[in-house]
PDB file of N, CA, C and O in Angstrom:
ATOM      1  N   UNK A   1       6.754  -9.843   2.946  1.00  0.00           N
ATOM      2  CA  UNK A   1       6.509  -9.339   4.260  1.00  0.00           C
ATOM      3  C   UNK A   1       5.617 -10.309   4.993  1.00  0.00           C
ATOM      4  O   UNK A   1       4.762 -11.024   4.472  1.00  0.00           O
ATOM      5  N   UNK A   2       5.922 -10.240   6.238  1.00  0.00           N
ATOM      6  CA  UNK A   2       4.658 -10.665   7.049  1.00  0.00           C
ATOM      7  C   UNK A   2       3.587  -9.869   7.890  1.00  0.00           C
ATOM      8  O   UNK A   2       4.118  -9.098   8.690  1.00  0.00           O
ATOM      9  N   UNK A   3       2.113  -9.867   7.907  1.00  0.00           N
ATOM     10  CA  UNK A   3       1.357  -9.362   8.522  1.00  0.00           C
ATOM     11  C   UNK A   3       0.614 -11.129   9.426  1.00  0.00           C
ATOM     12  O   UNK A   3       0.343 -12.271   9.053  1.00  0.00           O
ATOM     13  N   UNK A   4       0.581 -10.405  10.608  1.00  0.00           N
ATOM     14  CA  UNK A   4      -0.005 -11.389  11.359  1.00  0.00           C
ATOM     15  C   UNK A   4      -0.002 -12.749  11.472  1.00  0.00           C
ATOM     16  O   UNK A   4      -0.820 -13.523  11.969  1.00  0.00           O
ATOM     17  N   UNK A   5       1.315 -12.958  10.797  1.00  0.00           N
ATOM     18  CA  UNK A   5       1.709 -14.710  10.727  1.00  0.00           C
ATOM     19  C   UNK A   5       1.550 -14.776   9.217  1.00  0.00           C
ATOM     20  O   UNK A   5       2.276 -15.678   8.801  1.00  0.00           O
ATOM     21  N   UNK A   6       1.150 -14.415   8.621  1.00  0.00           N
ATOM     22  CA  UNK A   6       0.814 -14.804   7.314  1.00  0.00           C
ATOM     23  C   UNK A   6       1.799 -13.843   6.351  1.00  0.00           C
ATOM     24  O   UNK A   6       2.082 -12.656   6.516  1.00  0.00           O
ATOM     25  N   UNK A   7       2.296 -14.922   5.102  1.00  0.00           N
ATOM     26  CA  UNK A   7       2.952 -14.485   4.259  1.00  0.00           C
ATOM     27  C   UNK A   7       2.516 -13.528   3.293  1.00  0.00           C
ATOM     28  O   UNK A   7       1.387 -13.916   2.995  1.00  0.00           O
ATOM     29  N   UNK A   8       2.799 -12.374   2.555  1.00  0.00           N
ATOM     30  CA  UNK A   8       2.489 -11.534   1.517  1.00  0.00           C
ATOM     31  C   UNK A   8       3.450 -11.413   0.836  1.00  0.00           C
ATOM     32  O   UNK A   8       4.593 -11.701   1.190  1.00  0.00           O
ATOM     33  N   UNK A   9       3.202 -11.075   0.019  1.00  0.00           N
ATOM     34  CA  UNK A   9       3.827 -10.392  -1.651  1.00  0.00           C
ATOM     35  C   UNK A   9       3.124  -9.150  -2.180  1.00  0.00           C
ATOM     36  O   UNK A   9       2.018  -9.220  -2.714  1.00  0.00           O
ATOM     37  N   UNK A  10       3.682  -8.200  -2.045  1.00  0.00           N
ATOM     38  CA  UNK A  10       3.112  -6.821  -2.521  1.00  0.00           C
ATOM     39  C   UNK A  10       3.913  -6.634  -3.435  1.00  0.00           C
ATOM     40  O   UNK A  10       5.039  -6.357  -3.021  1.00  0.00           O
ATOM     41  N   UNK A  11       3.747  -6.688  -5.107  1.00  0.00           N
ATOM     42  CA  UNK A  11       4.434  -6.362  -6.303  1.00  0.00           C
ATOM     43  C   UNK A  11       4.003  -5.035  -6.621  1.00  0.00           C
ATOM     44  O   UNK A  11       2.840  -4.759  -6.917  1.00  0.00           O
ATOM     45  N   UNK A  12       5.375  -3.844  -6.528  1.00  0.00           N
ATOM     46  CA  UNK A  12       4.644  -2.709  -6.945  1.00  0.00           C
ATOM     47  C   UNK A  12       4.902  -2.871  -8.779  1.00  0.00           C
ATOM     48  O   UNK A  12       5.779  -3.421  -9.446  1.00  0.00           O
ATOM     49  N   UNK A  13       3.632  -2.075  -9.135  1.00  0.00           N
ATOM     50  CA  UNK A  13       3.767  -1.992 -10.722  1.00  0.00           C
ATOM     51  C   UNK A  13       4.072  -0.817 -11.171  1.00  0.00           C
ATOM     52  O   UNK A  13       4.531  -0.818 -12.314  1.00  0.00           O
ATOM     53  N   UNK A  14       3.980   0.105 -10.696  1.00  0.00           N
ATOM     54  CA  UNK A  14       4.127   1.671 -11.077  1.00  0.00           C
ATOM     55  C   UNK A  14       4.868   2.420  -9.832  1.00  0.00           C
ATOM     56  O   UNK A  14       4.564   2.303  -8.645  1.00  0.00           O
ATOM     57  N   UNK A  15       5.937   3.235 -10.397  1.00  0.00           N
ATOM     58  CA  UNK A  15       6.677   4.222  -9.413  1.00  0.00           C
ATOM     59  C   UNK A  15       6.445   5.518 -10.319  1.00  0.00           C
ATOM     60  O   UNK A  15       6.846   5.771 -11.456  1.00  0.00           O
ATOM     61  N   UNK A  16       5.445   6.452  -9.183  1.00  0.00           N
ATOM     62  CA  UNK A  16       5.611   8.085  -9.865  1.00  0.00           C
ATOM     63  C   UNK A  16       6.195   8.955  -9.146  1.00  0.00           C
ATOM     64  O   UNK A  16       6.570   8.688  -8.004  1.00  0.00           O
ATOM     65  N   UNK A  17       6.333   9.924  -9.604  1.00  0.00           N
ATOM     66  CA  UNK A  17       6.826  11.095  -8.702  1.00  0.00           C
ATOM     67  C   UNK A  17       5.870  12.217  -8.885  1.00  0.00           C
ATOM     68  O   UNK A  17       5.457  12.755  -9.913  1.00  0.00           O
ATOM     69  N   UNK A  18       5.603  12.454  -7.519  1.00  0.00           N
ATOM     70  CA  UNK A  18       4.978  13.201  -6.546  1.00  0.00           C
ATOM     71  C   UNK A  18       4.650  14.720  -6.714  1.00  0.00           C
ATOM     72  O   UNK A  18       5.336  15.251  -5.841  1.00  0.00           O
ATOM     73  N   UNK A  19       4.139  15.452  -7.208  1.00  0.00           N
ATOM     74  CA  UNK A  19       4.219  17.108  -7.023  1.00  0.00           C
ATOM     75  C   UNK A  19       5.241  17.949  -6.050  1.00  0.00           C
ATOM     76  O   UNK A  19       5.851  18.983  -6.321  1.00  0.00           O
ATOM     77  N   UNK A  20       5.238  17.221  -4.889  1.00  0.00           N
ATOM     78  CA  UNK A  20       5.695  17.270  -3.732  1.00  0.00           C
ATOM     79  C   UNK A  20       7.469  17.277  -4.113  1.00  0.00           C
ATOM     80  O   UNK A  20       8.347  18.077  -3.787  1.00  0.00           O
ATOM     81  N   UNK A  21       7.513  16.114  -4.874  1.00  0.00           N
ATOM     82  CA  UNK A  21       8.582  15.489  -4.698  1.00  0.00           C
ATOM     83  C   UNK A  21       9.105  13.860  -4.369  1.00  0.00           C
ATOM     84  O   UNK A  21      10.190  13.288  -4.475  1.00  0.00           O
ATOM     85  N   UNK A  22       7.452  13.358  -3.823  1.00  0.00           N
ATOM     86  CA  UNK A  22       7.173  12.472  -3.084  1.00  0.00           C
ATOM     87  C   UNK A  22       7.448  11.399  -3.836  1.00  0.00           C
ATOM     88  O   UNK A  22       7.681  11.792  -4.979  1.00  0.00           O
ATOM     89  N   UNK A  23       7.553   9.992  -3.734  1.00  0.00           N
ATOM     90  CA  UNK A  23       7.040   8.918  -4.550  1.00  0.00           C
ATOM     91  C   UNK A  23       5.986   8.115  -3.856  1.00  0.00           C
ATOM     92  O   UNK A  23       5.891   7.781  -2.675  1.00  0.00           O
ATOM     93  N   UNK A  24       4.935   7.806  -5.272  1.00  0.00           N
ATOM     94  CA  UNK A  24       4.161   7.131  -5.328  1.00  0.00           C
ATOM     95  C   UNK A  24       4.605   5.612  -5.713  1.00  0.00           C
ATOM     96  O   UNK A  24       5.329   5.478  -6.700  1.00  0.00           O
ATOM     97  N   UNK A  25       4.148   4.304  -4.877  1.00  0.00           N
ATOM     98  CA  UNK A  25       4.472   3.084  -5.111  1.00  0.00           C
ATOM     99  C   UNK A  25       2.762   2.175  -5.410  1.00  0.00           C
ATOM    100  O   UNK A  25       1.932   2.084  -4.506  1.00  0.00           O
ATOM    101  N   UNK A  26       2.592   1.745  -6.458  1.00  0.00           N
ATOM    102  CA  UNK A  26       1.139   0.913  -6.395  1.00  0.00           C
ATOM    103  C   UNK A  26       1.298  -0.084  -7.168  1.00  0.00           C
ATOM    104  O   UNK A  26       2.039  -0.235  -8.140  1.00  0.00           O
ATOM    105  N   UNK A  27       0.264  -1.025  -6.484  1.00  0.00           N
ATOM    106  CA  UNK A  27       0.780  -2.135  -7.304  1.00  0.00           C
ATOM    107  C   UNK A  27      -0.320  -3.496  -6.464  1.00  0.00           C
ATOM    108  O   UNK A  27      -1.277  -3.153  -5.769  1.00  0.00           O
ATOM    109  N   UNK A  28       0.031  -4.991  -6.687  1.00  0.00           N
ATOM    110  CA  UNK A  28      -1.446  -5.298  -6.422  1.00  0.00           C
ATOM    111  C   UNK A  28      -1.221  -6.512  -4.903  1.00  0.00           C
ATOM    112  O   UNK A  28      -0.543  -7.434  -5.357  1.00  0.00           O
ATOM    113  N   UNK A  29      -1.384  -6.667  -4.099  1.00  0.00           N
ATOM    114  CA  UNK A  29      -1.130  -7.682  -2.515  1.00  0.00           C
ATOM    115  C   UNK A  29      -1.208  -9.163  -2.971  1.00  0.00           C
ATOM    116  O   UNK A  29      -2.307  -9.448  -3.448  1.00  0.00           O
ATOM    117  N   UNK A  30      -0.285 -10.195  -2.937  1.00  0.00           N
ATOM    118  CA  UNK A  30      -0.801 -11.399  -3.189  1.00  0.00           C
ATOM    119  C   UNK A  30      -0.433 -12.078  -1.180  1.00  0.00           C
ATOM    120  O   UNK A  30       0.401 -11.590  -0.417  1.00  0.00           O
ATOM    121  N   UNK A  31      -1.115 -12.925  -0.962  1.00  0.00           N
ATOM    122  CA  UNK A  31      -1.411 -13.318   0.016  1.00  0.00           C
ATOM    123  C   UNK A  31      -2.326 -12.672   1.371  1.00  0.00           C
ATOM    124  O   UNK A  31      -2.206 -12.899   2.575  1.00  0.00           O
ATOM    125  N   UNK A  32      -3.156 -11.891   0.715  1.00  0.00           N
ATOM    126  CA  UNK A  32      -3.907 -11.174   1.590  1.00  0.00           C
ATOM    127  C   UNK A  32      -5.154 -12.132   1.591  1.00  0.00           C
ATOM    128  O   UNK A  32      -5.622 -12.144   2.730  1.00  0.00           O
ATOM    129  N   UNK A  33      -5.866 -12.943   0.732  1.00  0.00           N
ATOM    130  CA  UNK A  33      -7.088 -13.632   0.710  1.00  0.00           C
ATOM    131  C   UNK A  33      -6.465 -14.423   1.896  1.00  0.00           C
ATOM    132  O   UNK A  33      -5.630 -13.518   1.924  1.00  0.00           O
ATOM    133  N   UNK A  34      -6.119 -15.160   2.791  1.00  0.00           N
ATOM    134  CA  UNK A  34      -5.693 -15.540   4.137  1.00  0.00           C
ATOM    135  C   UNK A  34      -6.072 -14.460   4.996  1.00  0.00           C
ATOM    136  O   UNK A  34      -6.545 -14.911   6.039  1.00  0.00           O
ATOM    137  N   UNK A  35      -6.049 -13.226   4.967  1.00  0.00           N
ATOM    138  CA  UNK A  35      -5.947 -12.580   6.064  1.00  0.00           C
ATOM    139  C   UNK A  35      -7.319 -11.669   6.054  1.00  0.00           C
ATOM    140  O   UNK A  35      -7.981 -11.374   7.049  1.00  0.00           O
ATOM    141  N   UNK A  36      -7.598 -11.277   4.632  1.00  0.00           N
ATOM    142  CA  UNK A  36      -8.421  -9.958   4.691  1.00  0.00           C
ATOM    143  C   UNK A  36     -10.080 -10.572   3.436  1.00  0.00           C
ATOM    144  O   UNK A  36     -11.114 -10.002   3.086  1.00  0.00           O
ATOM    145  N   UNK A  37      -9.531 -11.836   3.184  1.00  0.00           N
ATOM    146  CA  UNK A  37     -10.510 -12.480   2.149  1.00  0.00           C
ATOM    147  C   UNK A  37     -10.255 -12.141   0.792  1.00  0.00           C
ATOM    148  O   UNK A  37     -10.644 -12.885  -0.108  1.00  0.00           O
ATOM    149  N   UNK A  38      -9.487 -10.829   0.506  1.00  0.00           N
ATOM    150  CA  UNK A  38      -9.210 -10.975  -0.607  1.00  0.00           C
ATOM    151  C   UNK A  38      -7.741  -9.988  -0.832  1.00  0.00           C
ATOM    152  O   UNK A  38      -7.112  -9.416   0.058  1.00  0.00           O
ATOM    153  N   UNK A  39      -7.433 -10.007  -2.363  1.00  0.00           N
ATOM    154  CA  UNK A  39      -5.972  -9.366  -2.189  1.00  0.00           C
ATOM    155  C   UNK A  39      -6.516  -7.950  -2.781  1.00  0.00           C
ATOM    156  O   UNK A  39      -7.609  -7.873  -3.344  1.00  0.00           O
ATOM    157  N   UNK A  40      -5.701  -6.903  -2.610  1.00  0.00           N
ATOM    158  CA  UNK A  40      -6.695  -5.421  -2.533  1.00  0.00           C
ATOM    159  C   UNK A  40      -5.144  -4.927  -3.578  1.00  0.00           C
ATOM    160  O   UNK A  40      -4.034  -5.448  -3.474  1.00  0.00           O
ATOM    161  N   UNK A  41      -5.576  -3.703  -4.617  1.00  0.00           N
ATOM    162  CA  UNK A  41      -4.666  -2.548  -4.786  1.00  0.00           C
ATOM    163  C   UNK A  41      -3.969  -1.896  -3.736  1.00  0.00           C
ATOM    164  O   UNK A  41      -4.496  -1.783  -2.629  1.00  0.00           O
ATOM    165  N   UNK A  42      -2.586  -1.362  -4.030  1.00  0.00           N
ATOM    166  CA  UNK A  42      -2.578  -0.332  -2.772  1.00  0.00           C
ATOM    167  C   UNK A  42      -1.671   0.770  -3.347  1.00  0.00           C
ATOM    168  O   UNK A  42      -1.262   0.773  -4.508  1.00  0.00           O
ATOM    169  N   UNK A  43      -1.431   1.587  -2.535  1.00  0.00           N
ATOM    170  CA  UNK A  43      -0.423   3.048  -3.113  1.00  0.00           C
ATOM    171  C   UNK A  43       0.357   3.436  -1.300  1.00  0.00           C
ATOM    172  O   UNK A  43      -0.204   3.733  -0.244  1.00  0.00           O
ATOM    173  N   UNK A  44       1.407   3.303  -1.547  1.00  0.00           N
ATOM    174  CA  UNK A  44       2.385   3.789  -1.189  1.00  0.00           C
ATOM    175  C   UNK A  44       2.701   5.220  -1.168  1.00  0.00           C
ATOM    176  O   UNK A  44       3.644   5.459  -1.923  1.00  0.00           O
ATOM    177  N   UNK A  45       2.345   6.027  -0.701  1.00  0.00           N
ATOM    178  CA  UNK A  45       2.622   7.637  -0.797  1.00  0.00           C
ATOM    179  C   UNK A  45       3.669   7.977  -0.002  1.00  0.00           C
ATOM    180  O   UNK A  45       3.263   8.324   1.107  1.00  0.00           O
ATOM    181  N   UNK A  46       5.183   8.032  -0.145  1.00  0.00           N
ATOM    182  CA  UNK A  46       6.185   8.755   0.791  1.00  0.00           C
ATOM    183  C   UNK A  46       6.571  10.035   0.362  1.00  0.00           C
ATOM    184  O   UNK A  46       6.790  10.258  -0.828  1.00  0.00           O
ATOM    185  N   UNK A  47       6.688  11.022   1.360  1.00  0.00           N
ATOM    186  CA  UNK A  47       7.428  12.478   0.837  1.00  0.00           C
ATOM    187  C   UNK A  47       7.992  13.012   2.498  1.00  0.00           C
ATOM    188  O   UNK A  47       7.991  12.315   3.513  1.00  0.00           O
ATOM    189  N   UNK A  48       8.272  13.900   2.418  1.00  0.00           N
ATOM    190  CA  UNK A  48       9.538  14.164   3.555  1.00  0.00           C
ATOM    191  C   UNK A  48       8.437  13.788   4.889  1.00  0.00           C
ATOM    192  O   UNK A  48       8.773  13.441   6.021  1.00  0.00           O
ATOM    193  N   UNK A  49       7.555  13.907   4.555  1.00  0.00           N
ATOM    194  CA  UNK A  49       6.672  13.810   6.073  1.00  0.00           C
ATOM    195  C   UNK A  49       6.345  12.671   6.003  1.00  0.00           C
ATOM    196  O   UNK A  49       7.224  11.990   5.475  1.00  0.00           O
ATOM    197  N   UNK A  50       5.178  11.939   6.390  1.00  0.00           N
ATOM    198  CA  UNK A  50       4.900  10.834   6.883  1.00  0.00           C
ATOM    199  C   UNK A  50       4.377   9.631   5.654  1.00  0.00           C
ATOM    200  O   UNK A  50       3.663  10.131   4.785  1.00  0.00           O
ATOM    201  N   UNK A  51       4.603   8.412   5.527  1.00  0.00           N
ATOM    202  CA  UNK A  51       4.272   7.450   4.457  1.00  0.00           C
ATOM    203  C   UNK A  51       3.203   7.398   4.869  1.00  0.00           C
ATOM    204  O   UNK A  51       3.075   7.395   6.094  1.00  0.00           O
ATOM    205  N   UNK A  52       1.873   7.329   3.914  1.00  0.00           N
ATOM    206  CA  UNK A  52       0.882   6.769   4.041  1.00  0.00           C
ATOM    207  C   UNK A  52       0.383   5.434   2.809  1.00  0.00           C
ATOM    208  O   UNK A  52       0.372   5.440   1.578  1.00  0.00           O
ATOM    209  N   UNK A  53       0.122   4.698   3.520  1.00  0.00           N
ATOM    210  CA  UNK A  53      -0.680   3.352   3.043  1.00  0.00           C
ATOM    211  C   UNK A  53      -2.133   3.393   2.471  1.00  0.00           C
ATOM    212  O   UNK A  53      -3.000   3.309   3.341  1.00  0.00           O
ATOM    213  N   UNK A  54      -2.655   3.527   0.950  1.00  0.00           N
ATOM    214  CA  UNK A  54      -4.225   3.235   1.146  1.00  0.00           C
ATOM    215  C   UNK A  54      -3.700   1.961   0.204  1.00  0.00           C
ATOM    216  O   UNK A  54      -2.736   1.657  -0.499  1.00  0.00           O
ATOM    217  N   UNK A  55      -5.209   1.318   0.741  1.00  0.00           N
ATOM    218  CA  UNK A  55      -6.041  -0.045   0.605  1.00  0.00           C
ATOM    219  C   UNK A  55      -6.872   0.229  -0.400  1.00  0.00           C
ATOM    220  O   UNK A  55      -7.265   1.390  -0.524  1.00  0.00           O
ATOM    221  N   UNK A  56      -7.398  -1.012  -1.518  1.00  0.00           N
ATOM    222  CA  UNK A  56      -8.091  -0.357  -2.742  1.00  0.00           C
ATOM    223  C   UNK A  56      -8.748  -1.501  -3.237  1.00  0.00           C
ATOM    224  O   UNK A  56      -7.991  -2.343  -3.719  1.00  0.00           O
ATOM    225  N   UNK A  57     -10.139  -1.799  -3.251  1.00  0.00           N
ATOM    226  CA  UNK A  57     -10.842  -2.519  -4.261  1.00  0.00           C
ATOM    227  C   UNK A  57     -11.953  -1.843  -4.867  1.00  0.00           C
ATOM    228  O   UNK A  57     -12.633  -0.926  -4.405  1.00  0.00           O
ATOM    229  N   UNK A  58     -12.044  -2.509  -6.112  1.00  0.00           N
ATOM    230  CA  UNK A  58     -13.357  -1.666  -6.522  1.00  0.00           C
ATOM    231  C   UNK A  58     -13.216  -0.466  -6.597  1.00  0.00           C
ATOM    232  O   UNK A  58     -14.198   0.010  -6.027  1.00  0.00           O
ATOM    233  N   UNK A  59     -12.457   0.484  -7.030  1.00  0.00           N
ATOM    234  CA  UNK A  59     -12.236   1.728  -6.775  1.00  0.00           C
ATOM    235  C   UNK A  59     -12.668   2.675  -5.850  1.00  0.00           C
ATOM    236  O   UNK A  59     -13.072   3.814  -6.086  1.00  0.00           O
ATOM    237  N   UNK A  60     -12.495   1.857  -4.288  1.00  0.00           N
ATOM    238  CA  UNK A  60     -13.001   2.741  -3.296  1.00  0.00           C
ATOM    239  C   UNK A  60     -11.990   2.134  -2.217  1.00  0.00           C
ATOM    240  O   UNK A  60     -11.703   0.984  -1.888  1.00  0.00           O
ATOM    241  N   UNK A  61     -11.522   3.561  -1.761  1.00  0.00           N
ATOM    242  CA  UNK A  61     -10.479   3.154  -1.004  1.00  0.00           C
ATOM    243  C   UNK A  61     -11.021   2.676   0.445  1.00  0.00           C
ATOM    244  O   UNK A  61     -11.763   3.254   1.239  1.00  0.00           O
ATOM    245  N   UNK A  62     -10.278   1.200   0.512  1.00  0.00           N
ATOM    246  CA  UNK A  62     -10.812   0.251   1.878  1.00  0.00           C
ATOM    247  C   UNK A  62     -10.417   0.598   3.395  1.00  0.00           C
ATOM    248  O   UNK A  62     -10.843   0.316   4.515  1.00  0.00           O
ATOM    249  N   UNK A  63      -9.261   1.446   2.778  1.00  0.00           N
ATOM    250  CA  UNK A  63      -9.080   1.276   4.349  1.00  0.00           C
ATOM    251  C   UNK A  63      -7.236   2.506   4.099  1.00  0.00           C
ATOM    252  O   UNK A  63      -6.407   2.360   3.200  1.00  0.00           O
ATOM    253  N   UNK A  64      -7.198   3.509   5.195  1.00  0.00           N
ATOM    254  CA  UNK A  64      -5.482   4.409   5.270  1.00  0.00           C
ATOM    255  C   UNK A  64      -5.091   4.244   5.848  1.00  0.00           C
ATOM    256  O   UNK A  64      -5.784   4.644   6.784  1.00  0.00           O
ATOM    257  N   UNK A  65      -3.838   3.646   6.408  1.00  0.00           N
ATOM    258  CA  UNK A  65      -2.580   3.884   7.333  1.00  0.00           C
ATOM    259  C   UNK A  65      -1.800   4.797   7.374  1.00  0.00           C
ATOM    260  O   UNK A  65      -1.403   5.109   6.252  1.00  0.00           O
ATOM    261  N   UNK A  66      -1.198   5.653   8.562  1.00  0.00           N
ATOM    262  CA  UNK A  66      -0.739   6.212   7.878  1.00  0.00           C
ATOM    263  C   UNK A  66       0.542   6.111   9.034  1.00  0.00           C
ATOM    264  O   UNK A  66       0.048   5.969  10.153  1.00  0.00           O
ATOM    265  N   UNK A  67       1.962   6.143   9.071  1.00  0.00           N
ATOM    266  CA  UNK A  67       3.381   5.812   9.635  1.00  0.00           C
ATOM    267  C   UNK A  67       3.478   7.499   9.678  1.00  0.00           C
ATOM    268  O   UNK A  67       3.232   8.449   8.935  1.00  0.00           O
ATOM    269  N   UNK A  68       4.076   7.208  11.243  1.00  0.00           N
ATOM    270  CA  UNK A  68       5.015   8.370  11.657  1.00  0.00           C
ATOM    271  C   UNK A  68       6.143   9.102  11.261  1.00  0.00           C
ATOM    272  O   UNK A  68       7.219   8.504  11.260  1.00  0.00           O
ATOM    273  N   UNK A  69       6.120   9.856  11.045  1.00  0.00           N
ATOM    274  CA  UNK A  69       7.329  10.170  10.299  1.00  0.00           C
ATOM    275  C   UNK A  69       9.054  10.111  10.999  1.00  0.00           C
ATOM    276  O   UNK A  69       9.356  10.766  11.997  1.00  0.00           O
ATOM    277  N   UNK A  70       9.965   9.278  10.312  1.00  0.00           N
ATOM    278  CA  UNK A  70      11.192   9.002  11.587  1.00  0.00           C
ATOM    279  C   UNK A  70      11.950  10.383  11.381  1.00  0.00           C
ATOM    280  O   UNK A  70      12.926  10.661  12.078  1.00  0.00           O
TER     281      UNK A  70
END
């Protein structure tokens, strides 16, 4: 993918399924030290409503996005 001109690689390592139903995607950012100083964990949360994005170092989540649901 690209964010802001700059190249990434997000390798997910783990796919779960959800209580919901949902899937979970996590796994670890390579090309983020260009953009954010360093490359962070992240989790992927989709289920019928809206995907949300968290951000993860150090076991404290950095930062949520969260996408509209289409």
């Amino acid at each position: 993918m690209s964010m802001a001109g700059r190249t990434m690689t997000w390798r997910v390592l783990t796919i779960d399924r959800e209580p919901d139903d949902g899937l979970s995607f996590s796994g670890m950012t390579e090309g983020g030290v260009s953009l954010w100083g360093e490359d962070f964990w992240f989790v992927i949360r989709a289920t019928s409503g809206a995907v949300v994005v968290s951000y993860w170092r150090d076991q404290t989540c950095w930062r949520t996005d969260v996408a509209d649901p289409v």
